[in-house]
C-alpha positions as CSV (number, residue, x, y, z in Angstrom):
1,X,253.2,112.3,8.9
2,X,250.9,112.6,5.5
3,X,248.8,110.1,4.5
4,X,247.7,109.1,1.0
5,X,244.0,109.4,0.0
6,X,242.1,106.6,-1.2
7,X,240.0,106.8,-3.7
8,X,237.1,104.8,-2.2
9,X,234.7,105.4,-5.3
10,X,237.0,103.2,-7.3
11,X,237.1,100.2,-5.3
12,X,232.9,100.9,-5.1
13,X,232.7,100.9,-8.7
14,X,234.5,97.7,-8.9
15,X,232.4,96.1,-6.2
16,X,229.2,97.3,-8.3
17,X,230.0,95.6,-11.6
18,X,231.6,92.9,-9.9
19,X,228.3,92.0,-8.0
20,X,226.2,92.9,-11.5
21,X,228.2,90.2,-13.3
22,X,227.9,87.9,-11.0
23,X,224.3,88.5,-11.1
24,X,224.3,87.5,-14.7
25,X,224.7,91.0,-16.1
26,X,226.8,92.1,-18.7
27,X,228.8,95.5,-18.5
28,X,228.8,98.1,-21.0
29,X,231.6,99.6,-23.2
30,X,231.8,102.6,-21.1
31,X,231.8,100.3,-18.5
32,X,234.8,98.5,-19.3
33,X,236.6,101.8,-20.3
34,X,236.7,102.6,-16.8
35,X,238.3,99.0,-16.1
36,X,240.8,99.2,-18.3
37,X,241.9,102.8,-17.3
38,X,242.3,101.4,-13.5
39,X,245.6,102.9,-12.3
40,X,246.7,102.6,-9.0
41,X,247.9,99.2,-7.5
42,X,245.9,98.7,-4.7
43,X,242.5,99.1,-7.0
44,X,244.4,97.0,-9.3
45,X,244.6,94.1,-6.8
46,X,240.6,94.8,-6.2
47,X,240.2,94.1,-9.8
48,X,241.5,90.9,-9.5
49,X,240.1,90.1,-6.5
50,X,237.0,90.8,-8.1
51,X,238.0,88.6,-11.4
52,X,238.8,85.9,-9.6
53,X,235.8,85.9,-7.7
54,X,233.9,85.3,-11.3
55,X,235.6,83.0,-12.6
56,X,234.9,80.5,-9.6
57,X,231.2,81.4,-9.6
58,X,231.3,80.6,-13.4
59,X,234.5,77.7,-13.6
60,X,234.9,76.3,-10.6
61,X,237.8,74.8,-9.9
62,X,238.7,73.5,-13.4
63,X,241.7,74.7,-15.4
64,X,241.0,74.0,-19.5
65,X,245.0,72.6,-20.6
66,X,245.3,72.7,-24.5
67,X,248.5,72.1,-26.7
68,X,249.7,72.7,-30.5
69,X,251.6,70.8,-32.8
70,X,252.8,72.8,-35.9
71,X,251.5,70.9,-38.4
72,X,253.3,73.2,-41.4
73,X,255.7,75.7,-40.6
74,X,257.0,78.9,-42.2
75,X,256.8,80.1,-45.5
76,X,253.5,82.0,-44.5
77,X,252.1,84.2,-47.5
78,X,250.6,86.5,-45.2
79,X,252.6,89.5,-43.1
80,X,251.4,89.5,-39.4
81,X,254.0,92.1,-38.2
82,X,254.1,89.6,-34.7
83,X,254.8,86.2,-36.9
84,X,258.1,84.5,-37.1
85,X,256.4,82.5,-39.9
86,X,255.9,84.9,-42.3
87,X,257.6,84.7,-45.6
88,X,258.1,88.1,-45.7
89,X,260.3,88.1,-42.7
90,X,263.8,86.7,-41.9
91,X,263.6,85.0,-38.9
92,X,265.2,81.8,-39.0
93,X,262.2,79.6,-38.0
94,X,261.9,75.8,-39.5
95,X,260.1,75.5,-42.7
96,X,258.5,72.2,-43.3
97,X,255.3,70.7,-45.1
98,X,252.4,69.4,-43.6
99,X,253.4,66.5,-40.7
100,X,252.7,62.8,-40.9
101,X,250.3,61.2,-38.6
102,X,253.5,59.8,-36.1
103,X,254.1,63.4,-34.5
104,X,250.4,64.1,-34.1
105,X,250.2,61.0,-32.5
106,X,253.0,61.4,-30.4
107,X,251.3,64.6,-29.2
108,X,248.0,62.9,-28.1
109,X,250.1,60.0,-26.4
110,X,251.7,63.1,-24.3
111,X,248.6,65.0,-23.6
112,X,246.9,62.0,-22.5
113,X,249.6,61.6,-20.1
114,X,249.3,65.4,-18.7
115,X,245.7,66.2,-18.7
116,X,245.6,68.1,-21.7
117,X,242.1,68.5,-23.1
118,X,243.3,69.4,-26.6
119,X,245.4,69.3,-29.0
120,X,245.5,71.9,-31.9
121,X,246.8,71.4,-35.4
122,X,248.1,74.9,-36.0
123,X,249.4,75.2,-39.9
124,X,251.2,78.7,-41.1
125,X,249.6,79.2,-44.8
126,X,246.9,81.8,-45.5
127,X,244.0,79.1,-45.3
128,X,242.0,76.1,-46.4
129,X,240.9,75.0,-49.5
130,X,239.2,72.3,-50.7
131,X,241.4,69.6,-52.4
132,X,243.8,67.1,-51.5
133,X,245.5,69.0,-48.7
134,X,241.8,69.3,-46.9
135,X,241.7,65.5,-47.3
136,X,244.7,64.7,-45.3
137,X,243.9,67.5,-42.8
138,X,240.7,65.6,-42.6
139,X,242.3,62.3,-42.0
140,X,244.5,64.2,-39.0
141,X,241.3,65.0,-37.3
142,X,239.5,61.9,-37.9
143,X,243.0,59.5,-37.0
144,X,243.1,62.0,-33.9
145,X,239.4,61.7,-32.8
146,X,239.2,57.7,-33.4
147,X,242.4,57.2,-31.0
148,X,240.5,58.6,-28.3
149,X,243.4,60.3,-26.5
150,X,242.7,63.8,-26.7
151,X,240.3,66.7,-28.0
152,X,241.5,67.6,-31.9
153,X,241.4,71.0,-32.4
154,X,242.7,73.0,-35.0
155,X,243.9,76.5,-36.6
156,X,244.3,76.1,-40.6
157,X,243.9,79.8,-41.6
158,X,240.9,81.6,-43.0
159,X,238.0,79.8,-45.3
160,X,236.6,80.7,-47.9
161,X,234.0,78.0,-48.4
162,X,231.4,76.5,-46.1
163,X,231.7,72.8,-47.5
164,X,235.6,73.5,-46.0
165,X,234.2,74.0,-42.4
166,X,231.4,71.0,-42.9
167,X,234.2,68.6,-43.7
168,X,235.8,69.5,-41.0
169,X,232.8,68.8,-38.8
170,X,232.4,65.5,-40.1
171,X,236.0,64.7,-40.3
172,X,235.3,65.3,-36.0
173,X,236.6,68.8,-34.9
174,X,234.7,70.4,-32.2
175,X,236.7,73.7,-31.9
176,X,238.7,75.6,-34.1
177,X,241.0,78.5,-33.7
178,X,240.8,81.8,-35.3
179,X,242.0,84.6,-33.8
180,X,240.9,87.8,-34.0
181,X,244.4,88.9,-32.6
182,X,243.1,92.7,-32.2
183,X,240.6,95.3,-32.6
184,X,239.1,95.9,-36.1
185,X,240.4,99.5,-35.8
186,X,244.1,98.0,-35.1
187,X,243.9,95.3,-37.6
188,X,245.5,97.1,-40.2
189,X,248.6,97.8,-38.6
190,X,249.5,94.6,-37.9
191,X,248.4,93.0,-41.5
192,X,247.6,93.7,-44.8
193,X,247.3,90.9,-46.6
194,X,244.0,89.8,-45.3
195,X,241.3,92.2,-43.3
196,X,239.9,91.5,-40.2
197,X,236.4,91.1,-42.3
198,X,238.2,87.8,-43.4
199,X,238.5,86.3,-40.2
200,X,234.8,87.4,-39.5
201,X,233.9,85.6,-42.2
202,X,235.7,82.2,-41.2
203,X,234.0,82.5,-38.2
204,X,230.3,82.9,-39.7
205,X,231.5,79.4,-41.8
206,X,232.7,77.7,-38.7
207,X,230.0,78.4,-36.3
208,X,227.4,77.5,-39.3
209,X,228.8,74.3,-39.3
210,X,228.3,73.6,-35.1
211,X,232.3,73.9,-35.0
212,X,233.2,75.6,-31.2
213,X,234.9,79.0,-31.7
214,X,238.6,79.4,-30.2
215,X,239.3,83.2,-30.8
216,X,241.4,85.6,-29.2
217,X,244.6,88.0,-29.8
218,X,247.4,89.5,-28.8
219,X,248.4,92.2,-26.5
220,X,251.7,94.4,-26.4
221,X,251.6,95.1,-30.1
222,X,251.2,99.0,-29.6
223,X,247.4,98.6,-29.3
224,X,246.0,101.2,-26.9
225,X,243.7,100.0,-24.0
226,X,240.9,101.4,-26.0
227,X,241.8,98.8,-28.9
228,X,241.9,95.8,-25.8
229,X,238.9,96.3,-25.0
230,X,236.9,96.7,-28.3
231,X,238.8,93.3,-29.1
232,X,237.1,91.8,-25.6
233,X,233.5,93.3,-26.9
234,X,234.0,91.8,-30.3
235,X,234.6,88.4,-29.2
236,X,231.7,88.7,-27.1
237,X,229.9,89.8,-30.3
238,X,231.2,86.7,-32.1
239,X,230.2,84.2,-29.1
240,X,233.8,83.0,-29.0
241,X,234.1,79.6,-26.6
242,X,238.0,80.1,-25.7
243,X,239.7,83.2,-25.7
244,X,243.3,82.9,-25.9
245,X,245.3,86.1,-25.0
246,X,248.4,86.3,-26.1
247,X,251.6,88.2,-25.1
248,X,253.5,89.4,-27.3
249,X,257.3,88.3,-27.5
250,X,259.2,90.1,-30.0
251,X,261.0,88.0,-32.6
252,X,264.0,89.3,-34.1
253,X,263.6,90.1,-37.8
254,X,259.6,90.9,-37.8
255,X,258.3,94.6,-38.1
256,X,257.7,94.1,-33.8
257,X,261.0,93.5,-32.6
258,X,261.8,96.0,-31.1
259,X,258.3,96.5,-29.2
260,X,258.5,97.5,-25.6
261,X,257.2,94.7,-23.1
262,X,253.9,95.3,-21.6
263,X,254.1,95.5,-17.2
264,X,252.8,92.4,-15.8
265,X,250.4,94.0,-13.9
266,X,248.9,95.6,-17.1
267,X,248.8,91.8,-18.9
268,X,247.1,91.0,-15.4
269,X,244.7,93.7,-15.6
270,X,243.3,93.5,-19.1
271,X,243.0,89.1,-18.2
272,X,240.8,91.0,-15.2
273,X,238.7,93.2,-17.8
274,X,238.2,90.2,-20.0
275,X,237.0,88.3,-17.4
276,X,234.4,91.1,-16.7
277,X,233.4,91.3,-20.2
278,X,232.8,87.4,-21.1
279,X,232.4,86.3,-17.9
280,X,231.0,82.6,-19.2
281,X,234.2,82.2,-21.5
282,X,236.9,80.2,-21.2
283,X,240.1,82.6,-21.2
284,X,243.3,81.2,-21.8
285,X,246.7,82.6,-21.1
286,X,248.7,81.7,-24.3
287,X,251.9,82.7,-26.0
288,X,254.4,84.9,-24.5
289,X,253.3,84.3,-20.7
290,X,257.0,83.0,-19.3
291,X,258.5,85.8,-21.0
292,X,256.4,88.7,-20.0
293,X,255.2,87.7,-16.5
294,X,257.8,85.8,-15.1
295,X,257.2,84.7,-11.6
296,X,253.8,86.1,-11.8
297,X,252.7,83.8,-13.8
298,X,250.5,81.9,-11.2
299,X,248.5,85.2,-10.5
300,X,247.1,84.8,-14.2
301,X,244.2,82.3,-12.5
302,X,243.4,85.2,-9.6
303,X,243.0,87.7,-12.5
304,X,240.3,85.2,-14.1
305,X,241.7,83.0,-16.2
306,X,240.4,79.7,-16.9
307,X,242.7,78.1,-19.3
308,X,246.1,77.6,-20.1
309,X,248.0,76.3,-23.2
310,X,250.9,74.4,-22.2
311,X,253.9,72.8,-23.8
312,X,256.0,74.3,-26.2
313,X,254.9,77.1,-28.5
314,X,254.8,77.7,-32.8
315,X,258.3,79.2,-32.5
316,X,259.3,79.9,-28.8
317,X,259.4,77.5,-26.0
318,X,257.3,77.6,-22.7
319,X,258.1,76.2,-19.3
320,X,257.8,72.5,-18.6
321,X,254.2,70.9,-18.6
322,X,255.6,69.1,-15.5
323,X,256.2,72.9,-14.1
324,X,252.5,74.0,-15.0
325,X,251.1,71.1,-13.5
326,X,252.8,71.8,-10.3
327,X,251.8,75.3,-10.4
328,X,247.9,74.4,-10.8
329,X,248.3,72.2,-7.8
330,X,250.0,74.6,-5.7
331,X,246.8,77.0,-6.1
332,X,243.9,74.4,-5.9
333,X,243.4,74.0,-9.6
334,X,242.1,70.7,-11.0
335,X,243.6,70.3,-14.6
336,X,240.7,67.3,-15.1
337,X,238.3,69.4,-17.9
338,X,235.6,67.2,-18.3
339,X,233.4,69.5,-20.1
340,X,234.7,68.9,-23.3
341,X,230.8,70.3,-24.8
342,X,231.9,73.6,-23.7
343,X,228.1,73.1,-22.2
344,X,229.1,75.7,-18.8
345,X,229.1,78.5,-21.3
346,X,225.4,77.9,-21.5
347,X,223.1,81.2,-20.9
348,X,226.2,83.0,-21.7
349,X,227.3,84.7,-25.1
350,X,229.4,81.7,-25.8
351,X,226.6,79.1,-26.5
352,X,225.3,78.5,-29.9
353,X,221.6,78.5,-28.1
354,X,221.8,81.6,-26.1
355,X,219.4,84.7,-26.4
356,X,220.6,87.4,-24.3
357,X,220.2,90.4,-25.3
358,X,223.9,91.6,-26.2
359,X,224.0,95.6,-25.1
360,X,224.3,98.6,-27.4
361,X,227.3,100.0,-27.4
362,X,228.2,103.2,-25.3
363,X,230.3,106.0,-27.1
364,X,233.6,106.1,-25.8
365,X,234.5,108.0,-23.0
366,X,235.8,111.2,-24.0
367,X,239.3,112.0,-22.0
């Protein structure tokens, strides 16, 4: 009979960053590295174990629910290789100008009914200028945050112009999302017609104007692990509120279509690292979850997430709200996000009035 040797330092180091962050610490580049490189299953499942165990010194019990309504589709100027919106793509997805105020409200009638903190006004065009389009975006927001029902969010592209993001602000947005969607060093192979400096900037205009930062990306686009986590470090960098992470699901007729799906317990994983890495945030499992993790789906909470957008995607459709719901009751999960402030984030790298110290970063590990 043979018997398989356990690497016992691994499951140690775990424990040891596990307990620093839970301290209040923040790990290192190097640190993470190690995370991320985590291979076999059973110190996989301590990783989680270990995620989880942050998440509900840090969240609780409460589950963040958001929603989108595409409030323009297709005919996007810009190439994302992953977007089914892009004009430079044939993919067969609607095309339609901006919506009228019936649909948005329709959306806040059905969030109201289901929990759902927020609803996001998500628009496929390069950005936001000021003019007439900005005004009725504005009325959107303010029609949205008079009737009370729900949280308006929204994602309208990169600006250009801080008196954009201020009328915004005024118009009532709290939170607005931008996502990184993958390390600077990845950026370019994924788009060309704006740089990941852009979206930096955006950000520096939105967070001038006291507007909450949703940011994230999206994984399974041939980034390395390597690229993951410098994305996770950067949107500690930025003091992102939310951090969507997004699957990818390949979309016939864009330059990804052919992209091999990610293992679900490699999705699971780098939710785990993340969770490490901005510990305070809330990360939420977006796009592409029914589709890449199938009935694992549930374990995204025990890897550390905190969030979860639910209802129907830009382009692809998701599983039943009714469906999610159940799910969060099944594990214990109260869908009831009160603290619309984002004020939980406080003393972390998410909170407009933090001073920690954010750490140097390590040279990578050399393999």
């Amino acid at each position: 009979m043979s018997s398989a040797t356990v690497d016992e330092s691994v499951s140690s180091r775990i424990a040891a960053l596990g307990r620093k962050v839970l301290n209040g610490g923040l790990i290192g580049r190097n640190e993470a590295l190690f995370l991320f490189g985590i291979e076999a299953n059973a110190d996989i499942q301590d990783l989680l174990s270990w995620a989880n165990r942050i998440r509900e010194h840090f969240k609780g019990n409460k589950v963040h629910l958001c929603s989108i309504v595409n409030a323009k589709a297709g005919g996007c100027s810009e190439n994302c290789s992953f977007c089914a919106q892009s004009s430079f793509y044939q993919t067969g997805s609607p095309k339609y100008g901006f919506v009228d105020p019936e649909p948005v409200d329709q959306a806040a009638d059905e969030a109201k009914r289901n929990s759902v903190t927020a609803v996001g006004l998500v628009a496929a065009w390069k950005g936001l200028n000021e003019g007439p389009m900005l005004d009725e975006v504005c009325d959107r927001i303010r029609e949205m945050k008079t009737g009370g029902k729900t949280r308006p969010d929204a994602s309208l592209g990169i600006i250009k112009n801080q008196r954009v993001a201020d009328r915004l602000k005024e118009a009532g947005l709290e939170c607005y999302g931008h996502n990184l969607e993958s390390s600077r060093r990845f950026f370019p192979k994924h788009c060309t017609t704006h740089t990941f400096e852009d979206r930096l900037e955006t950000i520096g205009y939105l967070k001038n104007a006291g507007i909450k930062i949703c940011s994230g990306g999206i994984i399974g686009m041939g980034e390395t692990r390597e690229d993951r986590c410098d994305l996770a470090f950067e949107l500690r960098a930025i003091g992102a509120n939310v951090v969507p992470i997004n699957i990818l699901n390949p979309i016939s007729g864009t330059p990804f279509e052919k992209n091999p799906p990610l293992a679900p317990l490699e999705i699971l994983k780098t939710i785990a690292c993340f969770r490490f890495i901005l510990p305070r945030q809330e990360i939420m499992i977006a796009g592409g979850r029914t589709v890449n993790l199938r009935d694992l789906q549930s374990m995204v909470f025990t890897a550390g997430a905190s969030a979860l957008m639910v209802g129907n995607y830009l382009t692809t459709l998701n599983q039943s709200v009714e469906k999610d719901l159940q799910m969060l009751r099944d594990l214990g999960l109260d869908p009831q996000w009160e603290d619309e402030s984002f004020t939980s984030q406080s003393g972390g790298c998410g909170d407009d009035g933090c001073s920690c110290e954010q750490p140097q970063r390590e040279p990578a590990l050399v393999e």
